[in-house]
N, C-alpha and C positions, 0 to 999 in steps of 0.2 A: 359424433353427436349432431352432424350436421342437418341429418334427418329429422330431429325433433324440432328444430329451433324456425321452422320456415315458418309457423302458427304466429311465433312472437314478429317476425319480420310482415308477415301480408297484415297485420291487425296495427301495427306499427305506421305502414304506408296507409293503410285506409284513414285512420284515421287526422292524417297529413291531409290527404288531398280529397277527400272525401265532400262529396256534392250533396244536393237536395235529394230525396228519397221518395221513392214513391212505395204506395203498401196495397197489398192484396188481402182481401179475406178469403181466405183455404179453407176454412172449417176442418171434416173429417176429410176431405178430398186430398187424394192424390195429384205430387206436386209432379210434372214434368220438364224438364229442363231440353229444347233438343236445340243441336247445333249452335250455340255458343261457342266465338272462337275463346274468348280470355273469362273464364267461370271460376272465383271463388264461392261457396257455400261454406255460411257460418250457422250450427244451430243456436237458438235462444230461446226462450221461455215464454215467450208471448203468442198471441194467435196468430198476427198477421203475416203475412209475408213481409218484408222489405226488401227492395230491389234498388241501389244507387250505383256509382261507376267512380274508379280512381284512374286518374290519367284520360290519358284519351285529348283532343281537339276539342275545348268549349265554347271554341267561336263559331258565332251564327251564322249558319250561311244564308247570306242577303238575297241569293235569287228564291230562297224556298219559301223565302217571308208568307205565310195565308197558306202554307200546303201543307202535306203530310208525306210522311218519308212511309212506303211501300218494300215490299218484294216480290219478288217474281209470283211468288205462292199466294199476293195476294193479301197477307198481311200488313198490317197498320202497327207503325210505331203508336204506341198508348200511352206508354211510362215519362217517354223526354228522354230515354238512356237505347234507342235504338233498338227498343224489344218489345216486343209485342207480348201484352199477357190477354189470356182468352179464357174463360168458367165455363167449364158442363157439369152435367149432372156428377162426375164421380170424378173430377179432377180440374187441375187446373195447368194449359199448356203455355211455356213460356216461349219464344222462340225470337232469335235473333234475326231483325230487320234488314236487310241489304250489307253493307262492308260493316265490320265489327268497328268499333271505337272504344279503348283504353280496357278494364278488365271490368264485368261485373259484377258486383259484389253482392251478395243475396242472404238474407237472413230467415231463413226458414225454422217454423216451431219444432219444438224437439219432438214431437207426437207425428210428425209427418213421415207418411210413406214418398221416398224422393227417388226417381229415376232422369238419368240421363245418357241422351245418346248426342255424341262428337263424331261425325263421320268423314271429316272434309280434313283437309293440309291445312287448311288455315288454321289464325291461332295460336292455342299453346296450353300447358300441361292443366289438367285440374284440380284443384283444390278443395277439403271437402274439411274443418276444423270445428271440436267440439259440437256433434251434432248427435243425438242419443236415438233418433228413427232409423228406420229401414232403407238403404240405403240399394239400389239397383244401377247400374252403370257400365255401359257400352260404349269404348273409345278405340278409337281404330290407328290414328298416326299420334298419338300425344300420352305422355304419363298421367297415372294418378297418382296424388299423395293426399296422403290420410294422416290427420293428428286428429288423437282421441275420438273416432268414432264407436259409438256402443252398441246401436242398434246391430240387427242382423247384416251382412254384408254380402255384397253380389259382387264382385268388381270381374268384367272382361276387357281386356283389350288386343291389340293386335299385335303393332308394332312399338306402342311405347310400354315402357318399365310401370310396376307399380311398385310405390312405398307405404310402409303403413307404421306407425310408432302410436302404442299403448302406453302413454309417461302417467297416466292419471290412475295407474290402476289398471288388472286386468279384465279385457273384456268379456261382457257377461249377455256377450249373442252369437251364434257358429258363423263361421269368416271363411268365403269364398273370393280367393285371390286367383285369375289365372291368366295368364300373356303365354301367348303363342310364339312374337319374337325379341320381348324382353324380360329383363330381371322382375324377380318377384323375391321385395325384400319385409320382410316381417320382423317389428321391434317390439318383445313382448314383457313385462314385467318377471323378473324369476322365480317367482311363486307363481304363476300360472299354471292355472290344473284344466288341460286340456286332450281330447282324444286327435292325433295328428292323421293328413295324409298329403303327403310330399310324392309328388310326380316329374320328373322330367323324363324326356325319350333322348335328347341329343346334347343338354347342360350338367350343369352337377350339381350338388345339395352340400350344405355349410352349415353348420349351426353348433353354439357353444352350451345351450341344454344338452341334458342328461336323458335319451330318450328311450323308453321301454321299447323297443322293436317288437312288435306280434308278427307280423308279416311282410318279407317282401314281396309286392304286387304282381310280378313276373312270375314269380313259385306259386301263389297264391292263386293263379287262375289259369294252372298248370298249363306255363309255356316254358319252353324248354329253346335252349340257343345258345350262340356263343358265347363264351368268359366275357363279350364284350357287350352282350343283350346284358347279361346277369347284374353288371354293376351300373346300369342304365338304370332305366326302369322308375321304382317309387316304391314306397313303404310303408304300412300304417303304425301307429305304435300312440304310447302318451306319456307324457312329461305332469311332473308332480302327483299322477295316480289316476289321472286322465278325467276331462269334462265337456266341455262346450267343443263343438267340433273346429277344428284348424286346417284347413285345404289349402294348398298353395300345389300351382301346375305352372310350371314352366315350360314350355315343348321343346323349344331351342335355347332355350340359355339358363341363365344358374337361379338357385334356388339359395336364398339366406334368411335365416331365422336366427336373430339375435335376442340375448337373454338382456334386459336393460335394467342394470343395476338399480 
């Protein structure tokens, strides 16, 4: 159950060390998130954006007194939380100012379309809790975890694992999970009525549903190989008589879909 309970623990600590907040108006725009090392995303009900920070160094540094913290690209810290928020016409991009400090915590409306790209070693895994938009996300060294996201779902990454737990109900948008050289673990309620398709080429697939098999993918788009292609490979099939689409692609490592009582 470890997987569910990180939502109670980040909302826990923010609200421990939790600082002044700064707010954005988003309107219908598109929310971007790029290179953040430490990113929680919480959704909520309201219009704005809010952006604050837990942990981190809140001491002023005395030589910058009159200045403004920069990066190389030319951005301006604007917030006070070493990130820079910028409006155009159809979105809004968020982007972290020179060396990261402590994690940033972000309160995005549940109506927002939200994408994020992580491409750097720095940092650490990210977080995405109770948030009902469209959800797009590109990570290349670090995990995602997911508690209770509903909207539609994109998740790529490279090298880190993703998790994802449905504890509130199942979800009612098609879920694109896919890691090239980590696990991809899905927690789904057991009445979930969903159409599946599970890939890995070099991991293995887990799961304690009950699943209708229509096709193995290998047979399916007639390739022919050894006993050891055969039980590779991927499957499509559905669980409870089948609905909202379920994709999970592992390339290299294992594939787990768990039923959650």
């Amino acid at each position: 159950m470890k997987n569910i309970l990180f939502l109670f623990l980040s909302l826990s600590s923010f609200f421990l060390f939790a600082q002044a907040e700064h707010r954005v108006s988003v309107g219908n725009k598109t929310i971007e998130f790029r290179e953040i090392d430490r990113l929680v995303i919480v959704g909520h009900d309201e219009k704005d954006l809010k952006i604050t920070r837990k942990g981190g160094d809140s001491r002023e540094d005395e030589r910058a007194k009159g200045m403004r913290k920069i990066s190389a690209s030319g951005k301006t810290d604007n917030t006070g939380f070493g990130i820079s928020s910028q409006g155009f016409d159809d979105k809004v991009v968020i982007d972290q100012v020179g060396k990261g400090d402590g994690t940033i915590m972000v309160f995005v409306p549940n109506s927002s379309v939200v994408k994020v790209v992580q491409s750097t070693y720095r940092g650490g895994d990210l977080e995405v809790n109770n948030f009902k938009g469209e959800l797009d996300v590109s990570m290349h060294y670090h995990k995602v975890k997911l508690t209770n996201t509903y909207g539609p779902l994109a998740i790529n990454t490279i090298y880190g694992g993703i998790e994802a737990a449905f504890s509130s109900g199942p979800p009612s948008q098609d879920i694109r999970l896919h890691s090239t050289y980590g696990n991809v673990e899905l927690m789904l309620p057991k009445n979930t009525a969903a159409n599946l398709r599970l890939s890995t080429s070099y991991g293995s697939m887990y799961t304690d549903f009950d699943i209708d098999v229509k096709a193995n993918m290998a047979n399916a788009e007639g390739q022919k190989g050894s006993d050891h292609d055969h039980d590779h490979g991927g499957l499509t099939g559905t669980i409870n008589g089948g609905g909202k689409l379920v994709s999970l692609n592992a390339t290299y490592k294992n594939i787990y879909l768990r039923k959650l009582e």
